[in-house]
C-alpha positions as CSV (number, residue, x, y, z in Angstrom):
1,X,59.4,-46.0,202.3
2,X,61.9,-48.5,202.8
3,X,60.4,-52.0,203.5
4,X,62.4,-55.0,204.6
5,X,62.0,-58.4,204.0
6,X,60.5,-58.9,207.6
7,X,58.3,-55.9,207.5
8,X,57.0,-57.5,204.2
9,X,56.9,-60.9,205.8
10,X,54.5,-59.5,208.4
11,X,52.4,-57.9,205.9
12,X,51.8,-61.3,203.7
13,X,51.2,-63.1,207.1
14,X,48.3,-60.3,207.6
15,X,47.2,-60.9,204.3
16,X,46.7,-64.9,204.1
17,X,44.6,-63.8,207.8
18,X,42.5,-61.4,206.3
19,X,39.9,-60.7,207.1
20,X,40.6,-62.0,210.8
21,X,43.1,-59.9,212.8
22,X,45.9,-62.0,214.8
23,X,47.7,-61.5,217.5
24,X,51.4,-60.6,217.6
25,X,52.3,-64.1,219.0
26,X,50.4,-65.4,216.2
27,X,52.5,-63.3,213.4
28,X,56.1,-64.3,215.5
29,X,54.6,-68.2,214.8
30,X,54.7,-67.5,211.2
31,X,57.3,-65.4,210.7
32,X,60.4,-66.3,208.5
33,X,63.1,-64.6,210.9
34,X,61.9,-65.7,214.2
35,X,64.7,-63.8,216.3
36,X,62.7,-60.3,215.0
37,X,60.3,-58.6,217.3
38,X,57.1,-58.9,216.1
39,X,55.9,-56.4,218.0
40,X,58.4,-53.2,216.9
41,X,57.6,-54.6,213.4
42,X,53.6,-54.2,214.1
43,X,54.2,-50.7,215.5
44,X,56.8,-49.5,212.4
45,X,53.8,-50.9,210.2
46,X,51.1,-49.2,212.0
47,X,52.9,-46.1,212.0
48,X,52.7,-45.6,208.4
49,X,49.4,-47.1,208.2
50,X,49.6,-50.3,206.7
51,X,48.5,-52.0,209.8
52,X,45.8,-51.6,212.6
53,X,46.4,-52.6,216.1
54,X,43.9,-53.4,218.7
55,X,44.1,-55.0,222.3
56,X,42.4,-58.1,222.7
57,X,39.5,-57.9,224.6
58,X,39.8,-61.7,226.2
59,X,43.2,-60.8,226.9
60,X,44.5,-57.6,227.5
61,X,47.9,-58.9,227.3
62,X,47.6,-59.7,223.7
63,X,47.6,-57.0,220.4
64,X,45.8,-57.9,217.8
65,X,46.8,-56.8,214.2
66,X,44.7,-56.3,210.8
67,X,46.4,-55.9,207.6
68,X,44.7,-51.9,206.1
69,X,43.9,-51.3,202.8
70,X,46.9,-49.0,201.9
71,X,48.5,-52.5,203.4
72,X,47.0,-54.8,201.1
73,X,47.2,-52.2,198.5
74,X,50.9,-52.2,199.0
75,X,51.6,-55.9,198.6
76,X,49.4,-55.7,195.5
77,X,51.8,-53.2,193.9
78,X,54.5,-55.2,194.9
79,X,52.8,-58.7,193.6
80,X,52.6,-56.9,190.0
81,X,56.3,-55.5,190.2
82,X,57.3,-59.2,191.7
83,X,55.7,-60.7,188.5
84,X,57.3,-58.2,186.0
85,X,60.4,-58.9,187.4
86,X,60.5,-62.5,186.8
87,X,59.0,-62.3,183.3
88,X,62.4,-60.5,183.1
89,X,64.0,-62.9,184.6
90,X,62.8,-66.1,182.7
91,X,65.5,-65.5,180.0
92,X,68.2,-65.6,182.5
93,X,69.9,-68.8,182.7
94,X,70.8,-70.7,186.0
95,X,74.0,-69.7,185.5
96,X,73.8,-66.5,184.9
97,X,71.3,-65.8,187.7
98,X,74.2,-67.6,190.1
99,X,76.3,-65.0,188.8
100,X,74.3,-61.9,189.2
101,X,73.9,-63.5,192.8
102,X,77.3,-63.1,193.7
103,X,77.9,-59.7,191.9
104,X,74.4,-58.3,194.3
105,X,76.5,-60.3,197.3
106,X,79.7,-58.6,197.2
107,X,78.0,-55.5,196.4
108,X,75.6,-55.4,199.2
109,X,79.0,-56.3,201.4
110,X,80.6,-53.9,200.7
111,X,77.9,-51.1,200.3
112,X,76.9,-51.9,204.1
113,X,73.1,-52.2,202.4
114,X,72.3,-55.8,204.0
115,X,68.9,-56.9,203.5
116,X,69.4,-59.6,205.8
């Protein structure tokens, strides 16, 4: 499973609401990349259940989303793999990490593989 930086942005959103579900408008609020539907994120999520959507029953116009526990079970793994990575990382210098930057950068451009 392939998870974006937005996908994962709506997931931590979820997370710091838990255990309250919010609405779609809500999650566009707080969301890094505003220009990304919110919605077709919430739905891609839902689909491999990592989210649950229900309407809102003061307003019917509104979805409201809770974070599941493969969800927060998800972001866990990816909090420990997060932290390995920069116990790694802490013997990098500034320099060096500025470096490896621009190596990923002009890989990623010419691979086609944005994560942007």
């Amino acid at each position: 499973m392939t998870l974006r930086n937005s996908k994962l942005n709506v997931l931590r959103i979820l997370r710091g609401a838990y255990p309250t579900s919010i609405s779609t408008a809500d999650i566009r609020e707080q969301m890094l990349d505003k220009n990304r539907d919110a919605l077709r994120l919430v739905d891609w999520l839902c689909a491999k259940s990592l989210v649950a959507k229900k309407i809102c029953t003061e307003d019917r116009r509104l979805v409201n989303v809770l974070i599941s526990e493969e969800g927060q079970e998800l972001l866990r793994k990816i909090d420990e793999k997060m932290e390995e990575l920069d116990k790694i990382l802490q013997v990098i210098s500034i320099e060096e990490a500025q470096k490896l930057n621009e190596i990923l950068d002009k890989i990623e451009n010419i691979s086609g593989l944005s994560t942007k």
